[in-house]
SEZA-517427 format. One line per 2 residues: number of its first residue (from 1); their letters; for each residue x negated, z, y negated of C-alpha. Coordinates in pm, 1 decimal, always signed. Last residue first. Layout:
NUM	a	X Z Y; ... $
END
This chain:
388	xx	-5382.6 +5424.4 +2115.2; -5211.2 +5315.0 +1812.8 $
386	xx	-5483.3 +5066.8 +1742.2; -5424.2 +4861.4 +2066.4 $
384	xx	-5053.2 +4908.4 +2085.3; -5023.4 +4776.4 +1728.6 $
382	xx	-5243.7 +4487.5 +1878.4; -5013.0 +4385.9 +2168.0 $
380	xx	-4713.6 +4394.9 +1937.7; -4862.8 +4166.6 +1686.7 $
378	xx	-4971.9 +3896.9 +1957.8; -4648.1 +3948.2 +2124.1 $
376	xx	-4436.6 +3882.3 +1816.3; -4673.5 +3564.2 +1774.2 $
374	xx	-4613.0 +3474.1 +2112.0; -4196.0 +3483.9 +2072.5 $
372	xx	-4249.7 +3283.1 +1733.5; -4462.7 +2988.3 +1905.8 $
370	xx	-4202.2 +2987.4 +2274.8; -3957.3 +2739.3 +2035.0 $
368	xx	-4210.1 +2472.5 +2015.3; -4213.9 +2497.1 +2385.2 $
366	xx	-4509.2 +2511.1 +2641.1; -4408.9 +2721.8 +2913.5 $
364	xx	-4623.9 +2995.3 +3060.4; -4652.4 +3159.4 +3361.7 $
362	xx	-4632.1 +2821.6 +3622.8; -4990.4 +2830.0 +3585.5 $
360	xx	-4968.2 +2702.2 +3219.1; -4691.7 +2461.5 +3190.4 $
358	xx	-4585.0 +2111.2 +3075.6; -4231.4 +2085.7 +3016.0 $
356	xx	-4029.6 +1713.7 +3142.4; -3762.1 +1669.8 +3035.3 $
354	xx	-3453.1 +1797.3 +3233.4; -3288.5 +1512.4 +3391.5 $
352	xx	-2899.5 +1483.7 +3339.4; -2987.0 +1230.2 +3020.7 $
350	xx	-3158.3 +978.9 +3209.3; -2931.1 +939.5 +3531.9 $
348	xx	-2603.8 +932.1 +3293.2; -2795.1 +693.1 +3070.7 $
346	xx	-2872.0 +432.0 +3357.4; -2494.1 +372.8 +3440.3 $
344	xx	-2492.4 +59.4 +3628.2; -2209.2 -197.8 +3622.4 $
342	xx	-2217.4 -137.2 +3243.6; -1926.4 -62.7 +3059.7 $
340	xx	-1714.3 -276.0 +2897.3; -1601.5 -316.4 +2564.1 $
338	xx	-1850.8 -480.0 +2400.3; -1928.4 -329.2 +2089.7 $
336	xx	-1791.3 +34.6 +2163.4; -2004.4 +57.5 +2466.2 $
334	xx	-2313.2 -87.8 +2276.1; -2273.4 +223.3 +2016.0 $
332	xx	-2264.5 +431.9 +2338.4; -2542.6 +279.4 +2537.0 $
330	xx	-2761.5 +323.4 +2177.6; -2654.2 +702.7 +2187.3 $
328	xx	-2779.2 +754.0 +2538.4; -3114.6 +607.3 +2437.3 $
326	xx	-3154.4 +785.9 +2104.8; -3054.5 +1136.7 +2254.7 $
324	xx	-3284.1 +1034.2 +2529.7; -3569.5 +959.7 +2306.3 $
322	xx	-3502.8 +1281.3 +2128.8; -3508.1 +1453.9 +2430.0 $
320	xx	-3816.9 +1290.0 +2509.6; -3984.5 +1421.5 +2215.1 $
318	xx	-3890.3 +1760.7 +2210.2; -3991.9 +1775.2 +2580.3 $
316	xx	-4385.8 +1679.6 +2511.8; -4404.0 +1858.5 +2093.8 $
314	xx	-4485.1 +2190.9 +2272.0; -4846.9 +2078.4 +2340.9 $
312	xx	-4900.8 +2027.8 +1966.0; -4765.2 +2307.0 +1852.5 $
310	xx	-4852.4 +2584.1 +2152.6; -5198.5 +2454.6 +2056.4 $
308	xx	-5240.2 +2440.3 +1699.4; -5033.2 +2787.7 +1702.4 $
306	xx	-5337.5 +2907.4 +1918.5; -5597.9 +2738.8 +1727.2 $
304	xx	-5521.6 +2844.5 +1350.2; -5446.1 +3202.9 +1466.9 $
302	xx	-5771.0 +3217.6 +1635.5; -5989.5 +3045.0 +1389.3 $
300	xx	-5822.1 +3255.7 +1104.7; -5906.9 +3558.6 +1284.2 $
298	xx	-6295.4 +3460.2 +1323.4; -6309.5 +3357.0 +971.0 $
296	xx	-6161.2 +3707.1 +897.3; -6408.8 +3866.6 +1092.5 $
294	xx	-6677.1 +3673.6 +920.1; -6552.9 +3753.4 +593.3 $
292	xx	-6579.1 +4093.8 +659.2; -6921.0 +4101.0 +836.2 $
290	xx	-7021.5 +3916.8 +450.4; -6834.5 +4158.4 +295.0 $
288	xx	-7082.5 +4450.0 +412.0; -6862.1 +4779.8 +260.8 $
286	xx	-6779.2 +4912.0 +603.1; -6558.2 +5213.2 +635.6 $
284	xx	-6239.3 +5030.7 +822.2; -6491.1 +4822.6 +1013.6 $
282	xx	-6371.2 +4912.4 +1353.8; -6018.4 +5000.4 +1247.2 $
280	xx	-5807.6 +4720.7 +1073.2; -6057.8 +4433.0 +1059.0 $
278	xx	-6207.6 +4519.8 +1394.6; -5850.1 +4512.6 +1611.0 $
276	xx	-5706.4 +4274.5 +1388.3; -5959.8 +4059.7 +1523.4 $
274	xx	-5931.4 +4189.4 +1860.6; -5577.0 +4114.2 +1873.2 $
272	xx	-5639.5 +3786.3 +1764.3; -5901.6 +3699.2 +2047.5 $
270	xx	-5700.2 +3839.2 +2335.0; -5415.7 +3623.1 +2256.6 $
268	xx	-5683.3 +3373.8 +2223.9; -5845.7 +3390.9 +2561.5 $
266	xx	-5504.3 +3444.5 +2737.2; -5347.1 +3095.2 +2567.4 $
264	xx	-5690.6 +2904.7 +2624.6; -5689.7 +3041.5 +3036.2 $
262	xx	-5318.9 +2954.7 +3087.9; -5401.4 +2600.1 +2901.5 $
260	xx	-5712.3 +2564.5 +3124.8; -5504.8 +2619.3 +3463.1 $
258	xx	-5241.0 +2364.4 +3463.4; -5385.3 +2132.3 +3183.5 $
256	xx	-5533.7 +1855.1 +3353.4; -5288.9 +1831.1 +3639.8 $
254	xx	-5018.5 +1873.1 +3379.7; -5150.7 +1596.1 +3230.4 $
252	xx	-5164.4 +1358.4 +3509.8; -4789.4 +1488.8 +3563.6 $
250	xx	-4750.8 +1343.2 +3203.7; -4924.0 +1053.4 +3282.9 $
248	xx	-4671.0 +916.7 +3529.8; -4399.3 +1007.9 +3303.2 $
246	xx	-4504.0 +740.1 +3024.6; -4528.7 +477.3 +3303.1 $
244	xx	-4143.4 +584.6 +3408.0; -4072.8 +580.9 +3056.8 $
242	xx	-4206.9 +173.9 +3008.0; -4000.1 +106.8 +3341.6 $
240	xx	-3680.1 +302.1 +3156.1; -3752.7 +76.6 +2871.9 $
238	xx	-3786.0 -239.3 +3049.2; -3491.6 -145.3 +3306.6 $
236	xx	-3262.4 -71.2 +2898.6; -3359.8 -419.1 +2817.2 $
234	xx	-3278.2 -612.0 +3143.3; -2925.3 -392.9 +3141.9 $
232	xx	-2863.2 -470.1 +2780.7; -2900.2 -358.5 +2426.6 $
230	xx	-2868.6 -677.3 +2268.2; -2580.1 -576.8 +2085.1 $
228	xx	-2650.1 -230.3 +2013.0; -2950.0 -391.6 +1818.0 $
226	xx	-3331.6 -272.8 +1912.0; -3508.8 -70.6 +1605.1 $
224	xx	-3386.6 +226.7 +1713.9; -3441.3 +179.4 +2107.1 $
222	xx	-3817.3 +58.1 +2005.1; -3856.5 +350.9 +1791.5 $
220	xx	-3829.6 +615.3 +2107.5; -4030.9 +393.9 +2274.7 $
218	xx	-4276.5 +493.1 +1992.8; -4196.0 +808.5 +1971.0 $
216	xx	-4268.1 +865.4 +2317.9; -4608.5 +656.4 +2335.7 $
214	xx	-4702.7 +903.5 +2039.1; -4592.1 +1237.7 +2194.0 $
212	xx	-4852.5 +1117.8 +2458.7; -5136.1 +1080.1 +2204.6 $
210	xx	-5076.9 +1373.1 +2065.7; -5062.8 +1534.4 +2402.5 $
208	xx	-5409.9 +1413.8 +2443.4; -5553.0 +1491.1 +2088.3 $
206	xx	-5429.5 +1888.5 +2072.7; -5571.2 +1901.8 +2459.4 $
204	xx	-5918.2 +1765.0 +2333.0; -5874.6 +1990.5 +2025.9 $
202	xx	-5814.3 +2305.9 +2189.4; -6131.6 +2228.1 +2402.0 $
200	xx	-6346.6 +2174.0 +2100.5; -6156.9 +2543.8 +1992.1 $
198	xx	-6281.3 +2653.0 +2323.0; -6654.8 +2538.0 +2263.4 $
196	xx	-6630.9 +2659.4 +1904.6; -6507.1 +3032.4 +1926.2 $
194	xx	-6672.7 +3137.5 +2120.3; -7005.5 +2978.1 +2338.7 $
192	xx	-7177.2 +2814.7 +2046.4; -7093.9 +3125.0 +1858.9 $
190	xx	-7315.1 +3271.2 +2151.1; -7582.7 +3032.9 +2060.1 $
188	xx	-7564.7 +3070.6 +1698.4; -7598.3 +3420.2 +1714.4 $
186	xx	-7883.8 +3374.5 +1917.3; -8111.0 +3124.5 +1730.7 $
184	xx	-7993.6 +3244.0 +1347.4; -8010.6 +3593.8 +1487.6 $
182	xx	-8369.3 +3620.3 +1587.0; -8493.5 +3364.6 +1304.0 $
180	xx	-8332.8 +3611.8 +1068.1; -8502.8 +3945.9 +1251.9 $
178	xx	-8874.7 +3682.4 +1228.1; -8879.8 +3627.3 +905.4 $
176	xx	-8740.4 +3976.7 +837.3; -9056.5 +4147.8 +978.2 $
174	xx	-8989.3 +4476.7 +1124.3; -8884.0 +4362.4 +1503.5 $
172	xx	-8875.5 +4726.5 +1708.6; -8727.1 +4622.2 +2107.7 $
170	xx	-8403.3 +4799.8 +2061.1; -8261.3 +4503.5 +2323.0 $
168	xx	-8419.5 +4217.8 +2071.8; -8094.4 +4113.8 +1985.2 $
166	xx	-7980.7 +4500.8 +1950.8; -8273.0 +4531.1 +1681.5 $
164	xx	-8176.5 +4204.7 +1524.3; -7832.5 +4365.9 +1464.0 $
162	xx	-7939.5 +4667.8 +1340.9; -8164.9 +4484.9 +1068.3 $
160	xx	-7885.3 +4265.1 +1013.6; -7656.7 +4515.5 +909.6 $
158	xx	-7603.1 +4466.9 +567.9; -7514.1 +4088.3 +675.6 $
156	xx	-7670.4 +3798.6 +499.6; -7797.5 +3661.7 +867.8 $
154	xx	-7461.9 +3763.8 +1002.0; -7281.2 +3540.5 +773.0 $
152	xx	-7538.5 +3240.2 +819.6; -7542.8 +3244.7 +1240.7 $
150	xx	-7085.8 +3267.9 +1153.6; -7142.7 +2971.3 +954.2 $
148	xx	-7396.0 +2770.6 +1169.0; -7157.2 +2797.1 +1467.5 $
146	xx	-6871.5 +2684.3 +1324.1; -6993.6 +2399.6 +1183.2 $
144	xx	-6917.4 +2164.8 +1446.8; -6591.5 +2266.7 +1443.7 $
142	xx	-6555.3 +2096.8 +1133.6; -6753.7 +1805.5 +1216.6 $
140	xx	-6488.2 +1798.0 +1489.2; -6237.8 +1806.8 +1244.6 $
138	xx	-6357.0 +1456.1 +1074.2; -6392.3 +1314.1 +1343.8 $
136	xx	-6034.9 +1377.0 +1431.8; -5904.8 +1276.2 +1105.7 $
134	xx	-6102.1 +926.2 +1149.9; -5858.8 +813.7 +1419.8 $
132	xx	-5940.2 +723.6 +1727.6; -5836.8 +405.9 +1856.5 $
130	xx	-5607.8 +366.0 +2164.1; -5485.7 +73.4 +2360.9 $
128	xx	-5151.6 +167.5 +2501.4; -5020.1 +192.9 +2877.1 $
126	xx	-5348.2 +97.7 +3002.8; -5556.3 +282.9 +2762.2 $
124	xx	-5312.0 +589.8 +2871.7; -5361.7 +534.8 +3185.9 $
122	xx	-5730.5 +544.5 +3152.9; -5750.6 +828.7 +2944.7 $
120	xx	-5535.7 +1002.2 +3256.7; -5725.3 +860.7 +3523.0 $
118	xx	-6052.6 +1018.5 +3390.3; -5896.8 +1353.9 +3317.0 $
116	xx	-5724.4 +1353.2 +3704.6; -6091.6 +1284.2 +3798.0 $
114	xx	-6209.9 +1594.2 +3512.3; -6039.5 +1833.3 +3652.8 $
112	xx	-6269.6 +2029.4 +3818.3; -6488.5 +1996.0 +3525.8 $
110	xx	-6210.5 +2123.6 +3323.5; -6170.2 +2442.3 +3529.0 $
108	xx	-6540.4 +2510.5 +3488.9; -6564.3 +2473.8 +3124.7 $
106	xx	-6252.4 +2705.6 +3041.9; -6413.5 +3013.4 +3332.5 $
104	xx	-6712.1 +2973.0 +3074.8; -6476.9 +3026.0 +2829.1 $
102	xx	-6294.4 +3316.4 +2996.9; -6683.9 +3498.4 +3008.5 $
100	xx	-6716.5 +3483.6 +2633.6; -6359.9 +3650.5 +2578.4 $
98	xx	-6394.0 +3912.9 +2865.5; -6684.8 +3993.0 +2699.0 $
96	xx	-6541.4 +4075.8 +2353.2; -6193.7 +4197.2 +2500.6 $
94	xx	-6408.0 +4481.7 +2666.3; -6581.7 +4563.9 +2330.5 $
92	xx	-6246.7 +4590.0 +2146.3; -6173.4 +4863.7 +2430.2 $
90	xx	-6513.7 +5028.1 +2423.7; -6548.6 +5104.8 +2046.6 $
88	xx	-6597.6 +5447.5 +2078.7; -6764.5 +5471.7 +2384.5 $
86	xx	-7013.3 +5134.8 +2260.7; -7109.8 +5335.7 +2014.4 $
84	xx	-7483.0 +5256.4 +2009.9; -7428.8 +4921.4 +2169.9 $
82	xx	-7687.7 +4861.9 +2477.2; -7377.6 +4721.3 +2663.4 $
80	xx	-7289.0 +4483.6 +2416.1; -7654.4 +4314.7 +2426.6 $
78	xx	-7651.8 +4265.0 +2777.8; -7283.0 +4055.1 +2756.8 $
76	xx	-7395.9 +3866.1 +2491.0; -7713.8 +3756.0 +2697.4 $
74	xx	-7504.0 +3696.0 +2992.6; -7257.5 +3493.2 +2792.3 $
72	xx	-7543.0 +3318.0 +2616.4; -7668.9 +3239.9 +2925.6 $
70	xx	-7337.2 +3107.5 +3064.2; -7356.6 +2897.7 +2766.6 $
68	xx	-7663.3 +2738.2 +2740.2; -7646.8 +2646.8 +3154.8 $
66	xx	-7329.8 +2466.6 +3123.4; -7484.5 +2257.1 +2787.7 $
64	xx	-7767.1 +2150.4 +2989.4; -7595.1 +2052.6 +3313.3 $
62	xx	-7361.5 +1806.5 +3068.7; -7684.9 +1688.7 +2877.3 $
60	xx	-7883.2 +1608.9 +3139.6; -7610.5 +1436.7 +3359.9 $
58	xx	-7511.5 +1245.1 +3061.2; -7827.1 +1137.8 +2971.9 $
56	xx	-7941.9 +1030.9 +3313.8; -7632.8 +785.0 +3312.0 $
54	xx	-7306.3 +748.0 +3565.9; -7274.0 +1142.6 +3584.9 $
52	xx	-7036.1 +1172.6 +3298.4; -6850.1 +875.3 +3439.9 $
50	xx	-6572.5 +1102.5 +3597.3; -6524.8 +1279.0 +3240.2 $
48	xx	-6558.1 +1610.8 +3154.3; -6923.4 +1670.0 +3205.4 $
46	xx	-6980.5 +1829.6 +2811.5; -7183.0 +1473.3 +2727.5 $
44	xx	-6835.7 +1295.2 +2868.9; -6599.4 +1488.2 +2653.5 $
42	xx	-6847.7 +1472.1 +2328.2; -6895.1 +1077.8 +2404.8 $
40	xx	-6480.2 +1087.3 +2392.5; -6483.0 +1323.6 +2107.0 $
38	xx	-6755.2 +1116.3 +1891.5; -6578.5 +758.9 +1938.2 $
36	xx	-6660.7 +480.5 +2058.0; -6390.9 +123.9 +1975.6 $
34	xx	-6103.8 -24.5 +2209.1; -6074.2 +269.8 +2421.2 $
32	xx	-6030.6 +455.2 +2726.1; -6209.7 +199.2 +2976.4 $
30	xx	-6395.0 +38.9 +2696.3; -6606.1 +430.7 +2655.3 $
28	xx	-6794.2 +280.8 +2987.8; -6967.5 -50.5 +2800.3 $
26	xx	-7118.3 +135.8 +2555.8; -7396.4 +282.7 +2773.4 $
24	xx	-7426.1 -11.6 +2966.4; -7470.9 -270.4 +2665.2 $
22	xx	-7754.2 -3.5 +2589.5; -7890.3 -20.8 +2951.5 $
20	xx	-7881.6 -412.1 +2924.7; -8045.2 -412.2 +2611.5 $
18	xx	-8312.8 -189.2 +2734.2; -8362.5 -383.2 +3084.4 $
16	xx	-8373.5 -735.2 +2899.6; -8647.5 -595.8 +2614.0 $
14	xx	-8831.8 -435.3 +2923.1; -8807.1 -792.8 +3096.5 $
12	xx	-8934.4 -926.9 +2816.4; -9216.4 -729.9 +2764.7 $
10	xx	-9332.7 -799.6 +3120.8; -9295.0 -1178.2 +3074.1 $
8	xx	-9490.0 -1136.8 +2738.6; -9776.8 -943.4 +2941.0 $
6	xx	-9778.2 -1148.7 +3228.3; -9841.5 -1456.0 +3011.8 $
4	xx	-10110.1 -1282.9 +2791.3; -10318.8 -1183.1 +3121.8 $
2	xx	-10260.4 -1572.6 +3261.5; -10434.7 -1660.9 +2892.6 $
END
């Protein structure tokens, strides 16, 4: 009977102890949201988040996923160099690498970053309560796939025999069981590495300045929707308090972004031109669509991200000037009501600052307007690259 007792009591302190580490678990993701979502456990899983350490699982999974992918860049990086024509071919070879190892350099600058990440989400839950929108979900599933895709493509490939022989470092493989295994496992791991881990990173930096542009625009409503009327000194100190909040995260932001964005901008630059590069003169002879299609999926993925980027990121300054064009214009419609200006003059302080441009290193702007310059560069760079 005593043994029975001890028994139920232990069982129900196990039952106690797992509900408690579930309620745990959940109970983190209420400090930047009202509901879980997929990219914020994604974020914290990948060690981007202050409380990514808090559980066993997280610190498992984010040491995991660093190791996976700098030894798929090593891997990738072996394989390349054993590449029959690898003096022919060297440049677009170069810009391979360089591309595998600049994620890698992605993931560590975002862990470093991810205390000024942590206070950011939660500024922004402060400011705002946030729920994720299905959209997003529904992308990441997206990116998800990625991998899979390209492991499928180069599995149907003319060439896989040759390419399960340079997996395998020339080491003979003869039975195609075992050459698709090969490249489903590896291909998918360095697909793992690019394009999907900096397109998930893309989309975390897409989703963040979305969110900001948001709380702008929404301000930005509030002085539409307010009458000229009872636009007054108390109402125009709440707004400008509510700006002043909005402004903090920004340089939070910046933080984040400073060095990632300069690395995502070179990485795809670099991953466009090579695209062209292969689709124009390394596979100029080839008859394998299925190596064609996945070069053009891989060009379509770099296009797609890098105007996804400077578009998203470039919205910051067009929306506060058109919250300041709003606010100034709502002091002048109350101006010409009343009469009488205001003892103090809060639009002449808000409209002679410069808004505020996030940047990449200092080297590059973000700007809506900077997307067709980049684009000219992208195509310049490449002519250059198959001229010479």
């Amino acid at each position: 009977m005593q043994y029975h007792l001890i028994a139920n009591e232990m069982n129900e302190d196990r039952l106690r102890y797992g509900a408690a580490s579930r309620r745990q678990n959940h109970d983190w993701c209420f400090k930047y949201t009202n509901k879980p979502n997929t990219l914020l456990r994604l974020i914290c899983w990948m060690g981007f988040l202050a409380d990514s350490d808090d559980t066993q699982r997280g610190r498992i999974a984010s040491r995991v996923f660093l190791v996976t992918i700098i030894m798929s860049g090593i891997d990738r990086t072996i394989a390349y160099f054993l590449e029959d024509n690898l003096e022919k071919m060297w440049k677009v070879v170069a810009i391979i690498i360089s591309n595998y190892f600049v994620s890698v350099l992605i993931k560590y600058a975002m862990i470093r970053k991810r205390k000024d990440l942590t206070r950011f989400l939660r500024l922004l839950h402060k400011i705002h309560p946030h729920t994720q929108r299905k959209e997003v979900d529904i992308i990441l599933y997206c990116i998800f796939s990625i991998p899979i895709i390209f492991a499928v493509l180069n599995v149907f490939s003319a060439e896989r025999g040759k390419m399960a022989n340079l997996l395998s470092y020339h080491y003979p493989i003869h039975n195609p069981l075992l050459q698709i295994l090969l490249i489903l496992v590896k291909t998918s791991l360095y697909n793992t590495l690019h394009p999907m881990f900096p397109t998930l990173v893309v989309l975390l930096h897409c989703v963040l300045c979305h969110r900001v542009g948001g709380l702008i625009n929404r301000l930005k409503k509030e002085v539409v929707r307010c009458p000229s009327a009872e636009f007054t000194l108390s109402k125009q100190v709440s707004l400008l308090k509510q700006k002043n909040k909005i402004d903090d995260a920004l340089v939070l932001l910046q933080q984040v972004l400073y060095l990632p964005s300069f690395l995502i901008c070179m990485l795809y630059f670099c991953a466009c031109c090579n695209a062209v590069g292969w689709l124009v003169v390394g596979e100029k002879n080839t008859a394998d669509a299925a190596l064609m299609v996945q070069f053009a999926l891989y060009l379509a993925n770099a296009i797609f991200s890098l105007l996804a980027y400077m578009w998203f990121v470039g919205c910051l300054p067009t929306e506060m000037d058109a919250f300041k064009d709003e606010f100034c214009r709502k002091v002048q419609e109350k101006l010409l009501v009343g009469g009488k200006p205001d003892d103090i003059d809060y639009q002449k302080g808000l409209c002679e600052r410069p808004s505020f441009v996030l940047s990449g290193c200092d080297i590059i702007h973000f700007k809506r307007s900077s997307i067709l310059s980049l684009s000219g560069a992208v195509f310049t760079y490449t002519i250059l690259l198959i001229t010479n």
